[in-house]
SELUM-107228 format. One record per residue (C-alpha): residue in one letter; x, y, z. Coordinates in nm, 4 decimals, padded with zeros to 6 digits. Layout:
% residues N
rest_px_py_pz
a_X_Y_Z
...
END
This chain:
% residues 170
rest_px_py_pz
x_00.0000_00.0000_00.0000
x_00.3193_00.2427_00.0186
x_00.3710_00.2156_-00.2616
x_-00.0122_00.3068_-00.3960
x_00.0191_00.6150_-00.1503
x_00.2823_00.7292_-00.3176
x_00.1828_00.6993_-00.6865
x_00.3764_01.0558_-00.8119
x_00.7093_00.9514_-00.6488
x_00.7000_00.6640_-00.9260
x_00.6074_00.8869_-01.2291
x_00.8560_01.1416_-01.1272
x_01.1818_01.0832_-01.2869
x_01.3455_01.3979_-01.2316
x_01.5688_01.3106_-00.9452
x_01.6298_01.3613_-00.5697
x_01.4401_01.7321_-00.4509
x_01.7231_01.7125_-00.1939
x_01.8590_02.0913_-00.1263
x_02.0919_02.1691_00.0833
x_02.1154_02.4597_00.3277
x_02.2665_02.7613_00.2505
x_02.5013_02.6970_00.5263
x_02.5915_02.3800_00.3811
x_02.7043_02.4936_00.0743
x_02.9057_02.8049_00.2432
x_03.0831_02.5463_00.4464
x_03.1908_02.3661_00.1381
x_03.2626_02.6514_-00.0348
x_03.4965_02.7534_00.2517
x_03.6518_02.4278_00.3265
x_03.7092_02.4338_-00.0687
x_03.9314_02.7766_-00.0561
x_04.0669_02.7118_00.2203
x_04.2068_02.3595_00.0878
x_04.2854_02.5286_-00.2251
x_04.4997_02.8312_-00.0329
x_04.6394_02.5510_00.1112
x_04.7784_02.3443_-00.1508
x_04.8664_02.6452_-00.3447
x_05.0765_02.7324_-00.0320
x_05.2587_02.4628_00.0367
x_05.3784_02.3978_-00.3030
x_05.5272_02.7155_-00.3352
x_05.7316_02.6048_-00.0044
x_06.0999_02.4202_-00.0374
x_06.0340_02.0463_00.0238
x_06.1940_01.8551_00.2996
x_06.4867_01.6817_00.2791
x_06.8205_01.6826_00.1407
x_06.8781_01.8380_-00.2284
x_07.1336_01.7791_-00.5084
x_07.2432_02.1282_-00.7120
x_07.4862_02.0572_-00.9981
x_07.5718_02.4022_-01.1402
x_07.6510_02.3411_-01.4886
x_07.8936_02.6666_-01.6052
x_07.7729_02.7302_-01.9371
x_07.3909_02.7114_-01.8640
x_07.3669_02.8216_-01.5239
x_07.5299_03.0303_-01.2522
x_07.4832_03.1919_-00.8787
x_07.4120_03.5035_-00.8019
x_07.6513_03.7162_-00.6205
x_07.6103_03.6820_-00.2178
x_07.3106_03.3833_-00.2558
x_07.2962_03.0046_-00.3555
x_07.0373_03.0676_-00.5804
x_07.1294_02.8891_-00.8875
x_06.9840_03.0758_-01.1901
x_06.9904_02.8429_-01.5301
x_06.9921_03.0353_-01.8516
x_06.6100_02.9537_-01.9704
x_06.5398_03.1951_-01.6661
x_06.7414_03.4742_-01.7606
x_06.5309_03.7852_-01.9524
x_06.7259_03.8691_-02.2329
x_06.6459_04.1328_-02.4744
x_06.7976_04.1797_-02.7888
x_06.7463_04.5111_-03.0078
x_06.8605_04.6368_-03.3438
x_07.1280_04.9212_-03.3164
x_07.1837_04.9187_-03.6988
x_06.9751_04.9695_-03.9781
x_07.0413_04.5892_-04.0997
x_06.6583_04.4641_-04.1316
x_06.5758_04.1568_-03.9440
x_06.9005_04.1607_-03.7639
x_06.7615_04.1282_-03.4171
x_06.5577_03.8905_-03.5269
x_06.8221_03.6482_-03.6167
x_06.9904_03.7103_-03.2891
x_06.6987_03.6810_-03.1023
x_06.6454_03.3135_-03.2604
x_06.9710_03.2176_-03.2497
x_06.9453_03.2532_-02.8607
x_06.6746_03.0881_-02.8377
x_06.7848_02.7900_-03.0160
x_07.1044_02.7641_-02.7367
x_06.8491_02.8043_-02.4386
x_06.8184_03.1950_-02.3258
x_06.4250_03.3532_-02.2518
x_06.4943_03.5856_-02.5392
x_06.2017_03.8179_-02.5346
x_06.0383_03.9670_-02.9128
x_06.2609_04.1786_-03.0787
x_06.2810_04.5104_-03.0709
x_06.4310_04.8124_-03.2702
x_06.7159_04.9908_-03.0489
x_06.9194_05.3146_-03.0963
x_07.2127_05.3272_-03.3647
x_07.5184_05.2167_-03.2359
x_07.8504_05.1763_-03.3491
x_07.9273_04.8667_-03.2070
x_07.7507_04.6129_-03.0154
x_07.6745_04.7236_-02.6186
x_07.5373_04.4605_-02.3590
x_07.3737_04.5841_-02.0493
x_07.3249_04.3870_-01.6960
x_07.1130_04.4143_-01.4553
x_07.2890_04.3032_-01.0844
x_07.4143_03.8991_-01.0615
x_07.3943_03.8593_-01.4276
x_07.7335_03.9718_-01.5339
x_07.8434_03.5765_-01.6635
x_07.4698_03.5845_-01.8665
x_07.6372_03.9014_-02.0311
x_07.9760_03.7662_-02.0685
x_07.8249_03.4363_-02.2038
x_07.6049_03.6205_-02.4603
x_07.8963_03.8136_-02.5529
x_08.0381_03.5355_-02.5990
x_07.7828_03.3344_-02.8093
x_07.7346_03.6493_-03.0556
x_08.1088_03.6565_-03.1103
x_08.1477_04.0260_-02.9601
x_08.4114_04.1350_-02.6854
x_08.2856_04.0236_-02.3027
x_08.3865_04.4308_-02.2803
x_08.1078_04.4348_-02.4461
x_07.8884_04.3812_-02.1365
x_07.8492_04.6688_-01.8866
x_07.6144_04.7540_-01.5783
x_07.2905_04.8833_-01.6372
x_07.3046_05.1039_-01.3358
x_06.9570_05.2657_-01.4145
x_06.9997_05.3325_-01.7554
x_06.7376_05.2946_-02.0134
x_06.8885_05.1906_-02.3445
x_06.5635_05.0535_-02.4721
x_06.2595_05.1368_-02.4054
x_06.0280_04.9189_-02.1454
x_06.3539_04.6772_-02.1299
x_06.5409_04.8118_-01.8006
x_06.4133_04.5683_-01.6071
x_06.5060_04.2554_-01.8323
x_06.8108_04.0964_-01.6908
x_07.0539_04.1467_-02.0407
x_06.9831_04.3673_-02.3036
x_07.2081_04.3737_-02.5989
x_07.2197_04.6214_-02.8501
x_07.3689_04.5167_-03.1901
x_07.6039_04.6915_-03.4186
x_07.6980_04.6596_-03.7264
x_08.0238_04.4341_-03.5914
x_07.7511_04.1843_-03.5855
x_07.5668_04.2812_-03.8960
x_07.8653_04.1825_-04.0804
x_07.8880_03.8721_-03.9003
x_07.5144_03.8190_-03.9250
END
């Protein structure tokens, strides 16, 4: 007889009416962000344990007065064309690329006579290794020291400028 008393629970096929309180569903929603903050915390956070650090020379290096080790694919480089060579920059910039640097999009510099690379502070072997890569002078690199020798680029860790010793090289 239940079930006759109950004919409309049968025909329905809609699902459960269950809803849950409003508090309910801020308690999840809490225990949800706060699980989330959480997790998003803690992996930000150096693990436990011992770690191994090989510092490879030609593809990574410490800063100055840290351990950090800082491997080339994380250093900002900017290259820009100082001559009126079209697309010159552009090969650079590629070029760099291909041997592992975060070259950034090219850009069009100032005219210079010959090639300039700029530092920002701790990245004085990325400059002398860039220098070194483009086949200019590692005199070549010098601090950037709050100078803006591109613009929107004094905050990238190197930026060279190329001259036309590199054009003809190019």
């Amino acid at each position: 007889m239940s079930e006759a008393s109950h004919p409309q629970h049968e025909s329905r096929s809609d699902g459960s009416h269950y809803q849950p309180s409003l508090i309910v569903v801020l308690a999840i929603l809490v225990l949800f962000v706060g699980a989330t903050f959480v997790t998003l915390r803690s992996s930000k956070l150096p693990s436990p344990g011992p770690t191994t650090t090989t510092t490879v020379p030609s593809s990574t290096s410490t800063t100055s007065g840290t351990s950090k080790v800082v491997p080339k694919s994380r250093v900002r480089v900017q290259v820009a064309n100082g001559t009126h060579t079209t697309g010159l920059a552009r090969t650079y910039t590629q070029q760099l690329m291909t041997y592992g640097w975060d070259t950034l999009p090219e850009v069009n510099g100032p005219t210079v006579t010959k090639t300039e690379i700029y530092y920002n502070p701790g990245y004085l072997w990325a400059a002398k290794q860039l220098a070194t890569e483009i086949k200019v002078s590692t005199s070549a690199a010098q601090p950037l020291n709050g100078l803006s020798p591109v613009t929107g680029a004094s905050s990238d860790d190197v930026i060279i400028i190329l001259g036309p010793d590199v054009a003809i090289k190019g």
